[in-house]
N, CA and C atoms as a LAMMPS dump frame, in Angstrom:
ITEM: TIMESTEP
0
ITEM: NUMBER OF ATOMS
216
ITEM: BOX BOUNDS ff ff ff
-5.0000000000000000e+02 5.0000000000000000e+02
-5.0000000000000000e+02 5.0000000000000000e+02
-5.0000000000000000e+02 5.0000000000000000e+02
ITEM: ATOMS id mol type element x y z
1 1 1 N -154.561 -127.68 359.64
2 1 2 C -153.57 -126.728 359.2
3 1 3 C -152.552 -127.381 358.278
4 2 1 N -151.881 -128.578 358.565
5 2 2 C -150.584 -129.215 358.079
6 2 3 C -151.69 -130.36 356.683
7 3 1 N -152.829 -130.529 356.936
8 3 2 C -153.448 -131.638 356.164
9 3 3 C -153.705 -131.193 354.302
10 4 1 N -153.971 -129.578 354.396
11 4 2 C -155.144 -128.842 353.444
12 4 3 C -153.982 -128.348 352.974
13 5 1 N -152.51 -128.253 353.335
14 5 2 C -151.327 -127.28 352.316
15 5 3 C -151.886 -126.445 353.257
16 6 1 N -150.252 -125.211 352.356
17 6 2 C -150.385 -123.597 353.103
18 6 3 C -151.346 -122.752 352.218
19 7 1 N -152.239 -122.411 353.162
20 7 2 C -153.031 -121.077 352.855
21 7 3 C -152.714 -119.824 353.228
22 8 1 N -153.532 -118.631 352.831
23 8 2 C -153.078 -117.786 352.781
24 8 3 C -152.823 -117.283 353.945
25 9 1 N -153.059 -117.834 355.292
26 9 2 C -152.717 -116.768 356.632
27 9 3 C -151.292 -117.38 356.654
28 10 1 N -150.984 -118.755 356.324
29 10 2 C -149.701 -119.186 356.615
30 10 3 C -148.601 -118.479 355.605
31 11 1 N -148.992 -118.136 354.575
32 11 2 C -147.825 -117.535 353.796
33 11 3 C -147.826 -116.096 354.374
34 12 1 N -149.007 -115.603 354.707
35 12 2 C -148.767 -114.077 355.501
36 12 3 C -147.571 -114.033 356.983
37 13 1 N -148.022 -115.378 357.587
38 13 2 C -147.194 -115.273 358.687
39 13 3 C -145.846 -115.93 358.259
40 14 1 N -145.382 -116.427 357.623
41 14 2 C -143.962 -116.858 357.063
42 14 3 C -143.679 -115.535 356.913
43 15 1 N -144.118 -114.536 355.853
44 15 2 C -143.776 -113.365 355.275
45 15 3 C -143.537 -112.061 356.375
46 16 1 N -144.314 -112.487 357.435
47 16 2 C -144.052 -111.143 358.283
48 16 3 C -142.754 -111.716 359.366
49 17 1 N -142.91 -112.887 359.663
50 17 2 C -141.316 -113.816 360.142
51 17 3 C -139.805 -113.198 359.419
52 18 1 N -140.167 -113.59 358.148
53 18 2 C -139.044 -112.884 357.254
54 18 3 C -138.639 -111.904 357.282
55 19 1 N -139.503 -110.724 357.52
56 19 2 C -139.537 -109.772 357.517
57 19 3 C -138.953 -109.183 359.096
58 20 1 N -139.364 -109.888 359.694
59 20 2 C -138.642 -109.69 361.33
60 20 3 C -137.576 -109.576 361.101
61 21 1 N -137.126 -111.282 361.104
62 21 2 C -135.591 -111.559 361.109
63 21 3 C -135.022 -110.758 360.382
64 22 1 N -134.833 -110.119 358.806
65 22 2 C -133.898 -109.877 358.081
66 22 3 C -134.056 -108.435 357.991
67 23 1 N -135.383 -107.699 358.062
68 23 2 C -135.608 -106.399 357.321
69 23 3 C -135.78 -106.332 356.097
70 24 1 N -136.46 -105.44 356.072
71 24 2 C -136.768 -104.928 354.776
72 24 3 C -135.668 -104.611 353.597
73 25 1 N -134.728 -104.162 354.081
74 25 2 C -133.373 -103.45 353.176
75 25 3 C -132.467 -104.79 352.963
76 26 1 N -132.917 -106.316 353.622
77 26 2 C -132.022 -107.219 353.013
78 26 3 C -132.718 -108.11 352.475
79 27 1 N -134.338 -107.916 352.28
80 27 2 C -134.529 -108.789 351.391
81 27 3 C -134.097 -109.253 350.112
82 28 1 N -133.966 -107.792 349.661
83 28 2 C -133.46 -108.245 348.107
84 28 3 C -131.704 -109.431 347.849
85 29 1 N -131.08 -108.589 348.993
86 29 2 C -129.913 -109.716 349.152
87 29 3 C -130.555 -110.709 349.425
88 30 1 N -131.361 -111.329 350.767
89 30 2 C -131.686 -112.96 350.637
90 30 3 C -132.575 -113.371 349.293
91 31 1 N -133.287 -112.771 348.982
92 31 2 C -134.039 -113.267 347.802
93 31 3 C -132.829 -113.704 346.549
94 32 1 N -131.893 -112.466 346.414
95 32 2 C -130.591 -113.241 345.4
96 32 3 C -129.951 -114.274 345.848
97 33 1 N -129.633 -114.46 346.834
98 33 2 C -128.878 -115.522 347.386
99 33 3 C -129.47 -116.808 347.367
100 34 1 N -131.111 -116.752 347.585
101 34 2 C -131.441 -117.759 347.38
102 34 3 C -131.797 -118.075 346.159
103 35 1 N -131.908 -117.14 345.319
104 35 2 C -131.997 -117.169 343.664
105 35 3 C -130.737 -118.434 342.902
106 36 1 N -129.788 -117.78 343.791
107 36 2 C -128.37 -118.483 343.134
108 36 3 C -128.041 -119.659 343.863
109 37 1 N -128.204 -120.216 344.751
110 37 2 C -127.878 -121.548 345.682
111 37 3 C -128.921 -122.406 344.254
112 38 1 N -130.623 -122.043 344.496
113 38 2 C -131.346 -122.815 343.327
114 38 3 C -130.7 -123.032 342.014
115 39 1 N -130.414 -122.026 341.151
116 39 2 C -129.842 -122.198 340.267
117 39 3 C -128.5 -122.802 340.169
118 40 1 N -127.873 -123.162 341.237
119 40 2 C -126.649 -123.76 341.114
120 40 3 C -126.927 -125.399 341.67
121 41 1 N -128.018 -125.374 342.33
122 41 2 C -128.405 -126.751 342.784
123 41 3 C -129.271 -127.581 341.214
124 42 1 N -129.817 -126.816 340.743
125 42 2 C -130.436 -127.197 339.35
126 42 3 C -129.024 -127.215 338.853
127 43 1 N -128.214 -126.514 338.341
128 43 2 C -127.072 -126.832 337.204
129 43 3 C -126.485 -128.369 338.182
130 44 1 N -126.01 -128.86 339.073
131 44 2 C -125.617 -129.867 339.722
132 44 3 C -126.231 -131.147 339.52
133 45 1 N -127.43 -130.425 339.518
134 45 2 C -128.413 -132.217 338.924
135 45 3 C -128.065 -132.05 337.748
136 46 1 N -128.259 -131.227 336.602
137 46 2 C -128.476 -131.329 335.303
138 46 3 C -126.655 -132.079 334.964
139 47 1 N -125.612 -131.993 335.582
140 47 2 C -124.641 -132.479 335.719
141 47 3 C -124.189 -133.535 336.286
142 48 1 N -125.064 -134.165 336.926
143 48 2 C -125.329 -135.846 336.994
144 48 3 C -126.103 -136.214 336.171
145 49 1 N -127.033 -135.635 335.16
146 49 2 C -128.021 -136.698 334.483
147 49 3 C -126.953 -136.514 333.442
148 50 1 N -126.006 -135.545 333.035
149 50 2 C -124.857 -135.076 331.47
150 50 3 C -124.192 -136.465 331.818
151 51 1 N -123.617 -136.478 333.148
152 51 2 C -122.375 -137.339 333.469
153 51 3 C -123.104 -138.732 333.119
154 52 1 N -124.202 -139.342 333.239
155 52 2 C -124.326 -140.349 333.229
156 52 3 C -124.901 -140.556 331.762
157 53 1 N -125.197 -139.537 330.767
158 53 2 C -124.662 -139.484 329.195
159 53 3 C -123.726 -139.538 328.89
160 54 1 N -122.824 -138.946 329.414
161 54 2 C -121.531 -138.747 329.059
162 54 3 C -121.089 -140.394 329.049
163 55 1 N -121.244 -140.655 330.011
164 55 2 C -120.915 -142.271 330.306
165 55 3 C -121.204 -143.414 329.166
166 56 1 N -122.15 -143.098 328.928
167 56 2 C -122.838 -144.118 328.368
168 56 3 C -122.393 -143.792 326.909
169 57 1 N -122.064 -142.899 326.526
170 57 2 C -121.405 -142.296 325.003
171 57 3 C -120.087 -142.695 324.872
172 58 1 N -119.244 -142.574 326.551
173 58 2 C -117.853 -143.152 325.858
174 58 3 C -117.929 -144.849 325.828
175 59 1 N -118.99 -145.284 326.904
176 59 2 C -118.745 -146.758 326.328
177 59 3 C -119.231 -147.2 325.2
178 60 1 N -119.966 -146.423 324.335
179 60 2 C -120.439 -146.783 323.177
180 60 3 C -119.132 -146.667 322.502
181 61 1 N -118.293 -145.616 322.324
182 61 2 C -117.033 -145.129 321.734
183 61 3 C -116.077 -146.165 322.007
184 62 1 N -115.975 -146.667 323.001
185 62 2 C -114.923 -148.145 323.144
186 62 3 C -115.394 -149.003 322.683
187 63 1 N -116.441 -149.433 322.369
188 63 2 C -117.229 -150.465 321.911
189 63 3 C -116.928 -150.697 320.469
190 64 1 N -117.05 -149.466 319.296
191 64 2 C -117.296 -149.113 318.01
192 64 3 C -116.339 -147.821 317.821
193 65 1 N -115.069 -147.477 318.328
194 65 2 C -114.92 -146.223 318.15
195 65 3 C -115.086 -145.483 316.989
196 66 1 N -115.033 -146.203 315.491
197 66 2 C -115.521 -145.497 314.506
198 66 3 C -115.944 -146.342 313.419
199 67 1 N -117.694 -146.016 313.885
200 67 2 C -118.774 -146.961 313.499
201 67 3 C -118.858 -146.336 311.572
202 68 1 N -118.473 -145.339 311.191
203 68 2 C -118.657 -144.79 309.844
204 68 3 C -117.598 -145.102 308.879
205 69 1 N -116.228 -145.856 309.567
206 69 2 C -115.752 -146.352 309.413
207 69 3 C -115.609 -147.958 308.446
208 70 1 N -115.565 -148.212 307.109
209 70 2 C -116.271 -149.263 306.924
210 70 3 C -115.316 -150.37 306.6
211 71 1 N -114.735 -151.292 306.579
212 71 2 C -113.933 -152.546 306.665
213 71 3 C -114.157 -153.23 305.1
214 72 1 N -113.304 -153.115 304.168
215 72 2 C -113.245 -153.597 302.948
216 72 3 C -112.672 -154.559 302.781
């Protein structure tokens, strides 16, 4: 069962579980809710990989702050 992944009786019985607990009339609320936790957990990473650009851009900027800059 746990070796081969979920097949299809296991996603049937997750789905009728769900369906216990919450009802029918709140799926659509949990399905948004969990729509938006994902999408806010994706924007959070994508805001550690910025931050650690970000980083690396201002130490370039202390380094050279203005490399177009040319010294006569």
């Amino acid at each position: 069962m746990f070796g081969r992944g979920i097949g299809p009786l296991e996603i049937f019985l997750i789905v009728v579980v769900v369906l216990i607990i919450f009802g029918a009339g709140r799926l659509p609320e949990v399905g948004r809710g969990i729509g938006t936790a994902i999408k806010e957990f994706r924007g959070s990473i994508g805001n550690i990989g910025g931050n650690k650009a970000n980083a690396e851009t201002a130490e370039d900027e202390k380094a050279d702050p203005d490399p177009e800059k040319k010294s006569d």
